[in-house]
Structure formats: structure tokens, C-alpha cells
C-alpha positions in Angstrom: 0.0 0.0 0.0 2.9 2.8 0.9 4.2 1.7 -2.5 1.3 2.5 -4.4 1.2 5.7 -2.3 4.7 6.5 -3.7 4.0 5.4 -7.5 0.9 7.8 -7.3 2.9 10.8 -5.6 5.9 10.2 -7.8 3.2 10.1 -11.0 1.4 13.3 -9.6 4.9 14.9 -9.8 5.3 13.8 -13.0 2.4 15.0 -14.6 2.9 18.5 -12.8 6.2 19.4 -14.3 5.7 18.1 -17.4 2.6 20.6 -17.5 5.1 23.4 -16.0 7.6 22.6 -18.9 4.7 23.7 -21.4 3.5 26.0 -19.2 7.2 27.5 -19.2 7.6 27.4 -22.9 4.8 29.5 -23.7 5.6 32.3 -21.4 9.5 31.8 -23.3 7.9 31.8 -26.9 6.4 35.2 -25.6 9.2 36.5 -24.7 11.0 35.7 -27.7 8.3 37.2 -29.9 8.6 40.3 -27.8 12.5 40.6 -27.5 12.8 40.1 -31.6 10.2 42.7 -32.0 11.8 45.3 -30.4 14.8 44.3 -31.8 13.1 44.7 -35.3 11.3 47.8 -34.3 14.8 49.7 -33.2 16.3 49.3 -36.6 17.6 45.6 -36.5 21.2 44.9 -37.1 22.8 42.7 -35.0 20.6 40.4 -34.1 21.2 40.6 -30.2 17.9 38.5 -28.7 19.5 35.8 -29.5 21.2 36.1 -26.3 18.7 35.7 -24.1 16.9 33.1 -26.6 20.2 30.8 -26.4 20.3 31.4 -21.8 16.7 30.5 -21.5 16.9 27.5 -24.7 19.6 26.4 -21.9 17.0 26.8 -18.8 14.0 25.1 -20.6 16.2 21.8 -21.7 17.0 21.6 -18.5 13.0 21.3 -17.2 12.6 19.5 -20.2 14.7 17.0 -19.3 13.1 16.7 -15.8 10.1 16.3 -16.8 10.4 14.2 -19.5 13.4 12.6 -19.4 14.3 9.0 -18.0 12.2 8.3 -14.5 13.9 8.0 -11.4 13.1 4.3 -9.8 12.0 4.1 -6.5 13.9 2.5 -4.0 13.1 -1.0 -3.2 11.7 -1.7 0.9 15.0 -3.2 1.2 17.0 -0.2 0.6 14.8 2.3 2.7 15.1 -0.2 5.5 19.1 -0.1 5.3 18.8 3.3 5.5 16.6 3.7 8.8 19.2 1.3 10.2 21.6 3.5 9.7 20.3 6.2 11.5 19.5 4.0 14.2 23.0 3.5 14.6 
């Protein structure tokens, strides 16, 4: 039963970031839009959002990743218990 209570929490958590990742990437493609249109708007020439595009590209792979990339196992009852005993120590 404290298993399944652990699959659910760790599949709640799941869910919830991947839906912050998207969440995340449309406040970013705002941004973008806004940033290249002011670049646009002041005359253009060196194409300078591409800064801030590349820093937060670098900040959304990372989430990304988190939220979709390989799932953490659980530890096994065995392992947990090892660890209490440690502490009992």
C-alpha cells in the first residue's frame, strides 16, 4: 500500500512538471516574440535576442529534461530499511 502511495505521488509529480515545462515554454515563446520585435522595431542589425533566446533555450532543456526525461526508480523496501538502520545507529 505505501508503494502505491509512492507510484501515485511520484506520477502526480510527473504530470505537474511536465505541465510546468509547457507551461514554461509559452511564457518563453512570448518573450521571444517580444525581444525580436523590439529588436526589429529599433532598426535591426545585430541580431542581439539571441542572447537571451540561447540562456533561457539552456534553462527550458533543462526542465525539459526533468520532466520528460528517463524516470527516477523508487527505491526498493530493502534499501529504505538499510537506510533507517543507519540512522538507528
Amino acid at each position: 500500500m505505501a508503494n502505491d502511495d509512492a507510484l501515485r505521488q511520484a506520477a502526480e509529480k510527473r504530470l505537474k512538471d511536465q505541465s510546468g515545462f509547457w507551461r514554461l515554454l509559452g511564457i518563453f515563446v512570448i518573450v521571444w516574440i517580444i525581444l525580436t520585435a523590439v529588436w526589429a522595431l529599433s532598426g535591426g542589425g545585430y541580431f542581439w535576442p539571441i542572447w537571451a533566446i540561447f540562456g533561457m533555450s539552456i534553462a527550458l532543456l533543462f526542465v525539459g529534461w526533468g520532466a520528460f526525461g528517463p524516470r527516477q526508480k523508487l527505491p526498493s523496501e530493502d534499501r529504505i530499511q538499510d537506510e533507517i538502520k543507519k540512522f538507528e545507529q
